[in-house]
Each structure stands twice: as C-alpha cells, then as structure tokens.
Phi, psi and omega in degrees: 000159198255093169280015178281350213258299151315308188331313181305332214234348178243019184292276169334321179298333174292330171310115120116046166189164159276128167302111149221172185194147184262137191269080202292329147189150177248100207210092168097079183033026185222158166222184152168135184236162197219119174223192175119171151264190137218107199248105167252184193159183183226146209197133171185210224167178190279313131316335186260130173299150119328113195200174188256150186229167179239154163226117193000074210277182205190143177212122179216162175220161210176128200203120175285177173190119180310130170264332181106200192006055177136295186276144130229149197258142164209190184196144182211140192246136199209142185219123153336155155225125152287100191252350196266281155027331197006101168110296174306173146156243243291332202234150155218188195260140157261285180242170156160117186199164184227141182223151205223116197239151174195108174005298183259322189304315181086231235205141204206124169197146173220146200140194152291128178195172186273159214265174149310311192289300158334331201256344159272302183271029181233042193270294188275020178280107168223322185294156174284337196261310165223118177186158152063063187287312172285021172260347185286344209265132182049021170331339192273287210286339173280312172092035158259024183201234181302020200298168214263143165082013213230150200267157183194101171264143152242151183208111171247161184252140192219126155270348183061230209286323201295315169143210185232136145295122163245131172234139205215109156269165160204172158218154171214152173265204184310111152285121177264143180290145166241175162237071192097256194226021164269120195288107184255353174183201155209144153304173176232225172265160210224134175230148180225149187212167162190145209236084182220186224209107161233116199223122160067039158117332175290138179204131170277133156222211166185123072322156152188170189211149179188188212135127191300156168203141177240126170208155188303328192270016178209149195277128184078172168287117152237179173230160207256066180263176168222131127223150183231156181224153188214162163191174166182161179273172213303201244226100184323124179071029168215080191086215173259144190216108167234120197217144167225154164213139194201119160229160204228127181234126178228136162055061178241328191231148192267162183224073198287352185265017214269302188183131192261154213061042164228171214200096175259125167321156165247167199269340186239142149209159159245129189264135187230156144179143173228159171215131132253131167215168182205136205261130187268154165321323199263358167099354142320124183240190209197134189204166186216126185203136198241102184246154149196155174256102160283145156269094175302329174312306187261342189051061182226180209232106189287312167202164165235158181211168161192117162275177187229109173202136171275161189197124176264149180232084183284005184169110194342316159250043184243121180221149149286178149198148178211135176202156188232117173233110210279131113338079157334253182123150165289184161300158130085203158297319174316305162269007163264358166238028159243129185280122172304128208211103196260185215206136170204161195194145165221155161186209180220138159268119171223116184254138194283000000 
C-alpha cells in the first residue's frame, strides 16, 4: 500500500511535534495504529499562579485498509486527554473523521479534522509552548484550525524539480459559536479553498474561509471571513526555519477586553504571526516568535506577544521544552483595559 498517500491527511496534524505512531498491525492491506502525546509541566505569569500544567496531551488511534485499484480508505479518531483534572473528563473530542484517498484523484474526508484553511495559515503553529493564538478562536465552527463537520478535498500536482502545487476545499453547515459552554451565535454554511506552492526548500500560500454568521455582538446576519497569506523556509527543528503569516479578517477575532466574561467579534481585524528558529544536530532547537491582532475599526493593537522558546529531544520520544512570553500590550484602549500578563512555561512531551 502507498502510504504517501495518508500524508494529505496527517500533514497539518504534524505541526510543532514528532509525528509518531506505534504500529500494532499491518496485514493484507489493513493497519491500525496507536499515537499521540502526553505533555505536562509547570506554567504561570504575571496574572497567573504558578502551578503544573499540560499542553494539549492526545491520544489517538488510526487504521487504513487498501481498497484496490488504487484506492485507500482510512479513519482516524483522537481525544484531548485529560491528565491534571480529577473527577472530569478524562477525554474530549479532537479529530474524528473517515476519509477516501488516491494517488491521481487525491483525497476526499468528512468529520473533525484539521482544515484546508490550517495548512496555509498554520505554518508557524509549530513551539510546543506559544504560538498562533489567534486561529484558536472559535476554530472548530470557523473551519481555521481543527473544524467540526467539515467535508474536505486535497489534491497535490508534483513538478519534480519545478515543485508541487496543493490544493484544498472544505465545507462545513450551520455551526454554534460558544463562548466557554455558553452559546453567543451560529455560523451558516461555510466554504474554504487553499492554495500552496512548494519549490527548493520555499513554500507559499493562500487561503480562505467564509460564511454568514448571527451573534449577540451584531445586528443581523454578517459575514465571518479570512484570508491569509503565508510563506516559509525549511523545515522545523531542522537547521533554519523561517514562517510569516498575515491574515485579513472580519467578525474572526475576539475583543476580549469589551466586557468581562463576555467575548465581542471585532469587526475588521488583522492577524500577524512570525517565527524564526534553528534546529542544531544534537536536536536543540532554538525559536523566536512575534504574534499580534489590530483592530481596524479603532485603528488600535487588541494585544502583542513575542517569545523565546527551546526544545530538547532528551529521547527520541522525550522532547524537553522551556519558553518565556513577553507581553507586547496592546494600544490605546485595549491596554488601559488589559492587565499585562507576560507567561512562562517548561515541561517534558512524551509521545507515544
């Protein structure tokens, strides 16, 4: 079986970890496998206690089956783990989706799954510790990160030296927005395309997602769109890794400082986020990473951030990590109604 083929469908999923998976069996054209991680640590701030903490452990399992002429079909299911918690719980949903794969055709899956829209503007989501806050907000229902529901083609064109062309749709139907486990709106149907390019170590992108949406912070039906453009340079933890990302956005992004406990869309916004880092032979890697959101509307800076941060491979399935994140603040109102809350966090990953 051509497992170069699975690649289309765990690519995105591979940002900012070692892909692994333990292979429990392989027989006739079928497999089925068991992965994920489990990353604790200790984490606080300028707002925060200092206490141990987790960063986003996972447990999944996935198991293909040659269909013939051609074809494979595979599925795959992954659940947040709960490790801290007591009494919650233990599991909630990550991925789950069944997908139908082909060489020349390319690849067709529906379910939760990382999006089309992800594989462009999720490039510097790569530190284990801080990065790319803003593709998280309401993501499952937006289709920018992990989306819920969503129908999904890829197909890449390979040039040999000239490079590869990927190309990505999705759809998702109505979504409800929440703000914790309170309902504040719904998407309507949502469509997404993406676009990227990769030639001698460089790779290019383009996305977008859209779609109506009704919410308590707006009057009526609008609509909740993005595009983003990306690009980057070589290969995370491997040497130098250079990524920018700039998306341009309406009713996409939060305004968390508006009213507390309450989460207002902003209406216009721009998304920033960069990294440069380089990964040493001995598997130190070493990163720098600058993220922020303005509010166009106001023409103010909703918040900044820029880290510092490391990563150990103390065993191939071991990885260390230590990282520090400065508070930028925002502008304006945004920082007279925000506390500066600069952040740090270590621990260990351990993947299964």
């Amino acid at each position: 079986m051509n497992k170069n083929i699975i690649a289309l469908a765990v690519a995105a999923a591979a940002f900012g970890t070692t892909a692994q998976a333990v292979e429990l069996y392989n027989n006739d054209g079928s497999t089925f496998s068991i992965g994920g991680h489990a990353t604790v640590g200790v984490a606080g701030g300028d707002e925060d206690h200092f206490a141990v903490d987790e960063k986003s452990p996972r447990i999944n399992m996935e198991a293909t089956q040659d269909l013939g002429n051609g074809f494979t079909a595979d599925v795959k299911g992954e659940w947040a783990l709960n490790m801290l918690n007591g009494g919650d719980n233990s599991f909630t949903t990550r991925l789950g989706y069944i997908g139908v794969s082909h060489d020349e055709y390319g690849r067709l899956a529906a379910g939760t799954q990382w999006s089309p829209y992800y594989s462009a503007a999720g490039i510097a989501d790569q530190p284990i510790a801080f990065a790319n806050d803003f593709l998280y907000n309401n993501h499952g229902a937006f289709g920018t990160g992990r989306a819920d529901k969503l129908v999904a083609y890829t197909k890449g064109f390979d040039f040999a030296d000239a490079g590869a062309l990927n190309v990505g749709l999705g759809w998702q139907g109505s979504q409800d927005i929440k703000n914790g486990d309170v309902k504040t709106g719904m998407t309507d149907d949502r469509g997404q395309v993406a676009l990227g390019y990769d030639i001698a170590g460089f790779n290019v992108n383009y996305a977008y997602t859209g779609g109506d949406i009704q919410h308590t912070s707006i009057t009526g039906t609008e609509k909740a769109q993005s595009h983003v453009v990306s690009a980057k340079y070589g290969t995370y933890g491997k040497g130098l890794f250079v990524a920018g990302v700039y998306a341009m956005n309406d009713y996409m992004n939060y305004d968390d400082a508006a009213k507390p406990g309450y989460a207002d869309l902003l209406e216009e916004s721009r998304a920033y986020e960069a990294i440069v880092a380089y990964g040493l032979t001995n598997s130190l890697n070493l990163s720098i990473n600058y993220e922020s959101v303005t509010d166009e509307k106001l023409g103010e800076t909703v918040y900044a951030t820029s880290a510092i941060q490391a990563e150990y491979d103390i065993h191939p399935r071991v990885r260390a990590f230590v990282g520090y994140e400065f508070d930028l603040e925002g502008t304006g109102y945004y920082k007279e109604n925000n506390k500066k809350n600069n952040q740090y966090a270590a621990g260990v990953r351990f993947f299964l």
